[in-house]
C-alpha positions in Angstrom: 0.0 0.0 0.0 1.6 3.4 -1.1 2.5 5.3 1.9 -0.2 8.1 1.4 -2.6 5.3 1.9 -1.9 4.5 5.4 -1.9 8.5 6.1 -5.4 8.5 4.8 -5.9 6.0 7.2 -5.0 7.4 10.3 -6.9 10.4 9.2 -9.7 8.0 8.4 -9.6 6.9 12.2 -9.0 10.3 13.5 -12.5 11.8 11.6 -14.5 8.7 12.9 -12.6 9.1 16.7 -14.1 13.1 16.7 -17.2 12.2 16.3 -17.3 9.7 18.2 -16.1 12.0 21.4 -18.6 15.1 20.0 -21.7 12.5 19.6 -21.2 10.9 22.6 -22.3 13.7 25.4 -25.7 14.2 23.1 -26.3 10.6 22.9 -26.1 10.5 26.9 -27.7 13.7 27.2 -31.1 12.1 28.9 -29.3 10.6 31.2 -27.0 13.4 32.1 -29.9 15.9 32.3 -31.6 14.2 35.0 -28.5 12.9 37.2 -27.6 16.7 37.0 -30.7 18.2 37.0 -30.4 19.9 33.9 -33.3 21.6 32.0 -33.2 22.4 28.2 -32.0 26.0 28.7 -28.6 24.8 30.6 -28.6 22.0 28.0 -28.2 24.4 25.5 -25.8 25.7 27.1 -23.6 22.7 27.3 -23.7 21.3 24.2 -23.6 25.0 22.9 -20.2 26.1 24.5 -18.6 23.4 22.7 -19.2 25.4 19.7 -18.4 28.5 20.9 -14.9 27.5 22.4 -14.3 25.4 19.0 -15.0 28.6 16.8 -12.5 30.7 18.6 -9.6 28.1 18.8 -10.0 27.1 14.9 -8.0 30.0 13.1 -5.0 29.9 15.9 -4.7 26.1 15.9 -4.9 25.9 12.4 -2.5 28.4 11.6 -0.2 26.8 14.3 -0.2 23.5 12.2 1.5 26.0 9.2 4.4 27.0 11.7 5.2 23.7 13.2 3.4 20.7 11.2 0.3 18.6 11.4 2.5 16.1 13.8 3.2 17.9 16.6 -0.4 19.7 16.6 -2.4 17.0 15.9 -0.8 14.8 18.7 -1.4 18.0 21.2 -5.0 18.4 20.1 -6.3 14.6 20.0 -3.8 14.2 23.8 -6.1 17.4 24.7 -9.2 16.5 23.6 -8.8 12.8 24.6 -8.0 13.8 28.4 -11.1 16.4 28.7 -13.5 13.8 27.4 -12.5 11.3 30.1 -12.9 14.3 32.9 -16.4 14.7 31.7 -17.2 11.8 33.3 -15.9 13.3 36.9 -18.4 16.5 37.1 -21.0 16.4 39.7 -22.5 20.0 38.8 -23.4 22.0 35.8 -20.7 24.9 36.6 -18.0 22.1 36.2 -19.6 20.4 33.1 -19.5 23.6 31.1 -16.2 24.3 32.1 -15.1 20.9 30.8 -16.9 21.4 27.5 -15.4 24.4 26.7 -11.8 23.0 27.4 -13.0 20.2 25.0 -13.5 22.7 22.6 -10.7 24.5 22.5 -8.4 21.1 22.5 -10.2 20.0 19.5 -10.4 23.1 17.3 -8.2 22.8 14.6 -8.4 19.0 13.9 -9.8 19.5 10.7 -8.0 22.2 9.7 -4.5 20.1 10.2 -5.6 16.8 8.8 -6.6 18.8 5.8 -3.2 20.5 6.0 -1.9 16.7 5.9 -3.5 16.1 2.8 -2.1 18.7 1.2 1.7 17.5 2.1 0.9 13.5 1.2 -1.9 13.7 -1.8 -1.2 15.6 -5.6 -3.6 18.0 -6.4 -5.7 15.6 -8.4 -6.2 13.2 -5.6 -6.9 15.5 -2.6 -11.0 16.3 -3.4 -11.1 12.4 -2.8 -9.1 12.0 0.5 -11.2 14.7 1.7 -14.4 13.4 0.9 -13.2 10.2 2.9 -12.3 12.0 5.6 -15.8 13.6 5.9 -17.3 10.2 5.1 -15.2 8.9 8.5 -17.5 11.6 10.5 -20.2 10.6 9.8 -19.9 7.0 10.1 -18.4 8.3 13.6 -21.8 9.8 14.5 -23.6 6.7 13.2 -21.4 4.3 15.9 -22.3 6.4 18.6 -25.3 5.6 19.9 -24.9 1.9 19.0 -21.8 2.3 21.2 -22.7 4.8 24.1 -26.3 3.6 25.0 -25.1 -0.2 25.7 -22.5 1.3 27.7 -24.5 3.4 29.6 -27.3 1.2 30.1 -24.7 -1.4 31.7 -22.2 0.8 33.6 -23.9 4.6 33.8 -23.1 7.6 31.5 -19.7 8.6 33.2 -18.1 4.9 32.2 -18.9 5.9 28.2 -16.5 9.4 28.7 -13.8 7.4 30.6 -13.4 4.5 27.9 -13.8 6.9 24.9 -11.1 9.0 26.1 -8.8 5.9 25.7 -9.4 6.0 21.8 -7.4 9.4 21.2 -5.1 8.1 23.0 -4.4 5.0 21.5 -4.4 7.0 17.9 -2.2 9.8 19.2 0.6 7.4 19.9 0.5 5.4 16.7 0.4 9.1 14.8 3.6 10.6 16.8 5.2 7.6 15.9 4.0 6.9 12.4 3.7 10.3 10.7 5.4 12.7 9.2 5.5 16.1 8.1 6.2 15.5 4.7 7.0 12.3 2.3 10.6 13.4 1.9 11.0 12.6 6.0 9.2 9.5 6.2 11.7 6.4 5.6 10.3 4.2 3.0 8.6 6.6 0.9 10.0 5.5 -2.6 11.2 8.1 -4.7 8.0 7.2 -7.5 5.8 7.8 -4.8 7.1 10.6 -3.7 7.4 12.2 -7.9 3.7 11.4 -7.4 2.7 13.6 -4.7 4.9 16.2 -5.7 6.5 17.1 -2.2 7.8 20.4 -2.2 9.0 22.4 0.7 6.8 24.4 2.4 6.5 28.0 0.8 4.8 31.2 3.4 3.3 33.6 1.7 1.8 36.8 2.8 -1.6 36.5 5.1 -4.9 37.0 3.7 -5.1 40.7 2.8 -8.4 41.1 5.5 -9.0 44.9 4.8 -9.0 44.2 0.7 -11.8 40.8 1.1 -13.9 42.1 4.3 -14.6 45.1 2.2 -16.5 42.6 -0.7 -19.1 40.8 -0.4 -18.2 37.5 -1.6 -16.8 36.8 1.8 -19.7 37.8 3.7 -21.9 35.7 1.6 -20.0 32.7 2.3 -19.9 33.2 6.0 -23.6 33.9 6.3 -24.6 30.8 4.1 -22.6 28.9 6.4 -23.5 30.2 9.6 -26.9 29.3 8.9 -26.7 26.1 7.8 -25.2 25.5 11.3 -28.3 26.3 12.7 -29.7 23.0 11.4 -26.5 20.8 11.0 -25.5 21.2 14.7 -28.8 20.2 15.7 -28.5 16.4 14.5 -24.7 16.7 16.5 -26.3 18.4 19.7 -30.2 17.7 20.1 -31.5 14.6 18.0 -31.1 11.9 20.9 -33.0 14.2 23.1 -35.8 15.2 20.1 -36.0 11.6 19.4 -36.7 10.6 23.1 -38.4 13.6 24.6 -40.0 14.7 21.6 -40.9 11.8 19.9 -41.1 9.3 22.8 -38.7 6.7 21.5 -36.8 4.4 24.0 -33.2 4.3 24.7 -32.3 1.3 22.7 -35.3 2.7 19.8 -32.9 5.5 20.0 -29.6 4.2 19.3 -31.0 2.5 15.8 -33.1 5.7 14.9 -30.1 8.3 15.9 -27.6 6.4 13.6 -29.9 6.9 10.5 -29.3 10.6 9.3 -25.6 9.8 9.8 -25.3 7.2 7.4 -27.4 8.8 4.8 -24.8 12.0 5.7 -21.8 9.3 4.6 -23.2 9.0 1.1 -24.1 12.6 1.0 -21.2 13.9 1.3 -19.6 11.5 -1.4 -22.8 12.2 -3.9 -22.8 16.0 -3.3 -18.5 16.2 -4.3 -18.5 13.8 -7.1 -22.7 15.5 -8.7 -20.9 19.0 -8.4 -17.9 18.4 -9.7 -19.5 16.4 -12.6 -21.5 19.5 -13.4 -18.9 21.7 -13.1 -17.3 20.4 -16.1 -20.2 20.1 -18.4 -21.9 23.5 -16.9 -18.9 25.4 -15.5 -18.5 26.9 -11.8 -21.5 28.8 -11.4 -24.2 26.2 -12.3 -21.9 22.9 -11.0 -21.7 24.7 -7.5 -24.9 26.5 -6.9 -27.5 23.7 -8.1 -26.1 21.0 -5.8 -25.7 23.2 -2.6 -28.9 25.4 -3.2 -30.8 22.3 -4.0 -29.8 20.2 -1.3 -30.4 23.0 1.7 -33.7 24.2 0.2 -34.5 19.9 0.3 -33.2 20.3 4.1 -35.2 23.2 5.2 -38.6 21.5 3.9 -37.3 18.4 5.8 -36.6 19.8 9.2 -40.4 21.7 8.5 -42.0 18.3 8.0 -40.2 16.5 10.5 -41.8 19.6 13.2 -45.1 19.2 11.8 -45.9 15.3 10.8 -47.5 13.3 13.7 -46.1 10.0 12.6 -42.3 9.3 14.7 -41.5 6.9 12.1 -42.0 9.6 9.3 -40.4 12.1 11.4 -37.5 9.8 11.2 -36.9 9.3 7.3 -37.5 12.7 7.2 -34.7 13.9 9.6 -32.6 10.9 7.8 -33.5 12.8 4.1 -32.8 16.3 5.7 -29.1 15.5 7.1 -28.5 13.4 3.6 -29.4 16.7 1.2 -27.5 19.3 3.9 -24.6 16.7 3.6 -24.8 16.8 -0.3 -23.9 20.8 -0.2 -20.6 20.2 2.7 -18.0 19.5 0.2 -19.7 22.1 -2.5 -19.1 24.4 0.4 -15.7 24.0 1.2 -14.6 23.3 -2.5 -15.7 27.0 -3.2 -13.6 28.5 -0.9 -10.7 26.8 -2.9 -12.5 28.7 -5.9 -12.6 31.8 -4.6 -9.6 31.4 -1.9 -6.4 31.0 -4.4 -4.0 30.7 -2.1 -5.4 31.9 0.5 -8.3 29.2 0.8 -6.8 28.2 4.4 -7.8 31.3 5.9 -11.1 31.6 3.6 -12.5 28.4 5.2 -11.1 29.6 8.3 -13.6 32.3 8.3 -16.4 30.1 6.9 -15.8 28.0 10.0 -15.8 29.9 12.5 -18.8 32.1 11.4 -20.6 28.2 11.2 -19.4 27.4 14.8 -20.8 30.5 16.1 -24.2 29.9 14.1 -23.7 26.3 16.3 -23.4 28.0 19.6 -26.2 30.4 19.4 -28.7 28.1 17.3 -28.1 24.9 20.5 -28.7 27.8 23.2 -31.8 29.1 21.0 -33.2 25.1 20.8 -33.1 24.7 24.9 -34.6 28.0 24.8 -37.4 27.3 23.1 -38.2 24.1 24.3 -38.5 25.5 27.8 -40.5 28.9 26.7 -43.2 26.7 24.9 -43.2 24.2 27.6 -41.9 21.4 26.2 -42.3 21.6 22.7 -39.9 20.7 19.8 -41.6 21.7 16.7 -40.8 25.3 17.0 -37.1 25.2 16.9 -37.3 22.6 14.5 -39.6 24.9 12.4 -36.9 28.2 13.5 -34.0 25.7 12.3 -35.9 25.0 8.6 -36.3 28.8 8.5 -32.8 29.0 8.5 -31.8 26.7 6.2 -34.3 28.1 3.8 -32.0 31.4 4.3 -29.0 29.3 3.7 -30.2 27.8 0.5 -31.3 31.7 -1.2 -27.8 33.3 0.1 -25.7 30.3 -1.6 -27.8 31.1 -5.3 -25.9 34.7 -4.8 -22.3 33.6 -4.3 -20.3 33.5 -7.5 -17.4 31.1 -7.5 -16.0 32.6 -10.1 -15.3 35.7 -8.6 -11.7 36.0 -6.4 -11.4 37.1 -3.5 -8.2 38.3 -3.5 -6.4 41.0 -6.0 -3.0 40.0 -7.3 -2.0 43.5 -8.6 -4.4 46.7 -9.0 -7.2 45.8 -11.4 -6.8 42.5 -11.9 -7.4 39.2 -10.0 -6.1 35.6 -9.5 -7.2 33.3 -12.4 -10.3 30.8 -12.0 -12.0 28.5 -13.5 -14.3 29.8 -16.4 -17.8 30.0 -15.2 
C-alpha cells in the first residue's frame, strides 16, 4: 500500500474518533440531564459552549499547524481532547460540566484544519477532493457508531463509564500518529522516490496572510460566511439535540434510540460523497456557477422542507426518514461548500474556510442555546425550533444562489485578480 494510503488512514480513524467524542455527550444527554438536574436552557448551554470555544480556537490552531506541522499539533489536540473527554465523566455539577466542554473545545479546534493540511503534504492535487471526501465520510460514520456504542454502555455501567473508555481512543491514535507520521514524504523512511514524484512534495512555501482589509470590504466573503453560519443552525442540531428530540420529543426508547439516531448519519456518509463527485461532474459540463450552486442550493432548500415536515408530521416513524433525508441533502452541499472556498480562496483558501468555519461554529453555539430556549419557553415543545432551524436553512439555501465562485477574492495587482476557473 503506497504510503499516502496508510496516512489516509489514520486520518480516516482520526474523523471517525471526533465524532465519536462530540456525539457521545448528546447521545447520553437524557441521562446526564436528570443525574444533574439539567433543564433544556442549561442543555443548550452545554452542548452550545462546545461550539463556541471550537469557533474561537480554529484560526490559531490551524494556523499553528503551518508554523510547526500537522505532527506535533495533531498529537497536542487529540492528547487534549482525549483527556477532557475522560474528565467529563468526573463533574458532579453544571458549573463544572461547562467548564469541561469548553476546554474540549478549545483542544479540538483545529483538527480539521490540520488533517486537511496533511492532505495537502501527502496527496497531488488531483487526488486530494477524494481524500477529503473520505475524511468527511469517517465523520459521519463516527456519529452513526455512537449511539450503538454509548447507549449499551450506559445502560450497563452509567453515563460517566462511556467518557472514561472513549477517552482511551485518542489516545491510543495519538501514539500510533507521533510515531508513524510525518510532516512531509521526503521525511518518512520508506517513501519510494516514484511515490514521492507522485505527490509532488515540495517544501513548504509562506506567503503573505490573507489581505483582511482588501476581502472584508467585498461581499463574496460575507456571503459565504452567512450561508454557512446558517446552515449551522440546522446541521449542529442532529450533533447536539437529535437523541434528546427523538426521546423527549418523539417518545422513542433508549435502545429505539440508538437505531433511529444512527440513520441521518449514514445517509450523511453518502451525502457527502454524492454531493462532491454531482458538483464536480457539473462543473465540467456546466462550468463553476451552475456545477456549485445547483447542488448546494438544491440540497439545503430539500433540508429546510425536511426539518419543517419532521416539526409538523404526527407519525415518529415519518419524522424519522425525514430527519434521515434532511441530514442526507445538507450533507450533499458540505464538500460544495468548502470546494468554493478553494474557488474563490487561491492561495489563500486556508484562511477563507477559516472564516467560513468559525462564522458556522458560532451559528452552532447560538442556534443549540436558542433550541433549549425554546423548548422551555413553549413548555416542552420541539416543533418550534425545528420549524426556526428550517427557516434558517431556507436562508441558507437563497444566500448560496448569490455567491459566484468565479469571482476572487483576493487581487493579485491593482485591477486584476487571480485566475479561475471559467464560469
Amino acid at each position: 500500500m503506497p504510503h499516502r494510503y496508510r496516512v489516509l488512514t489514520l486520518l480516516f480513524l482520526l474523523s471517525m474518533i471526533t465524532y465519536l467524542d462530540r456525539v457521545c455527550i448528546a447521545v447520553a444527554g437524557p441521562e446526564i440531564m436528570r443525574d444533574l438536574n439539567l433543564s433544556a436552557t442549561q442543555w443548550g448551554w452545554v452542548v452550545g459552549i462546545f461550539a463556541l470555544s471550537y469557533a474561537l480556537f480554529e484560526i490559531p490552531s490551524g494556523a499553528l499547524g503551518d508554523r510547526i506541522g500537522p505532527r506535533k499539533v495533531l498529537t497536542r489536540i487529540v492528547l487534549w481532547w482525549s483527556a477532557f473527554t475522560s474528565l467529563t465523566g468526573v463533574v458532579s455539577s453544571y458549573p463544572a460540566l461547562l467548564a469541561m466542554r469548553f476546554a474540549f473545545g478549545a483542544g479540538e479546534a483545529g483538527a480539521y484544519p490540520n488533517a486537511s493540511a496533511s492532505i495537502s503534504r501527502w496527496f497531488p492535487v488531483a487526488e486530494r477532493g477524494r481524500a477529503h471526501g473520505t475524511v468527511w465520510m469517517a465523520s459521519r460514520l463516527g456519529g452513526a457508531l455512537t449511539p450503538l456504542l454509548v447507549v449499551p454502555i450506559v445502560a450497563v455501567y452509567g453515563w460517566r463509564m462511556a467518557f472514561y473508555l472513549f477517552g482511551f481512543l485518542g489516545v491510543f491514535w495519538a501514539a500510533a500518529w507521533w510515531w508513524w507520521y510525518r510532516d512531509t514524504p521526503a521525511e518518512k523512511p520508506g517513501v519510494s522516490p516514484e511515490e514521492i514524484a507522485h505527490i509532488g512534495a515540495s517544501p513548504h512555501q509562506a506567503h503573505r496572510g490573507l489581505p483582511w482589509k482588501q476581502v472584508l470590504s467585498r461581499p463574496g466573503l460575507w456571503k459565504i460566511m452567512l450561508m454557512y453560519h446558517t446552515y449551522c443552525w440546522g446541521a449542529y442540531f442532529y450533533l447536539s439535540w437529535m437523541p434528546t428530540y427523538l426521546r423527549s420529543g418523539r417518545g422513542f426508547t433508549a435502545d429505539e434510540m440508538k437505531i433511529y439516531a444512527m440513520l441521518p448519519f449514514l445517509a450523511g456518509a453518502v451525502g457527502n460523497l454524492l454531493g462532491g463527485w454531482l458538483s464536480d461532474a457539473l462543473v465540467r459540463r456546466f462550468g463553476l456557477r451552475i456545477g456549485r450552486r445547483t447542488v448546494a442550493s438544491t440540497g439545503l432548500a430539500v433540508s429546510a422542507l425536511c426539518l419543517f415536515g419532521t416539526a409538523t408530521v404526527d407519525d415518529r416513524y415519518v419524522a424519522v426518514a425525514l430527519l434521515t433525508l434532511g441530514y442526507f441533502s445538507m450533507d450533499c452541499m458540505l464538500p460544495v461548500s468548502w470546494s468554493v472556498c478553494l474557488d474563490v480562496g487561491g492561495r489563500h483558501a486556508g484562511a477563507v474556510t477559516g472564516a467560513m468555519n468559525m462564522a458556522g461554529q458560532f451559528g452552532s453555539f447560538i442556534s443549540s442555546i436558542a433550541f433549549g430556549n425554546l423548548v422551555d419557553a413553549f413548555g416542552g415543545r420541539y416543533d418550534v425550533p425545528l420549524m426556526v432551524f428550517s427557516g434558517m436553512l431556507a436562508v441558507s439555501a437563497i444566500v448560496f444562489t448569490t455567491i459566484d465562485p468565479t469571482t476572487p477574492l483576493v487581487e493579485t495587482t491593482v485591477g486584476r485578480t487571480e485566475p479561475v476557473v471559467p464560469a
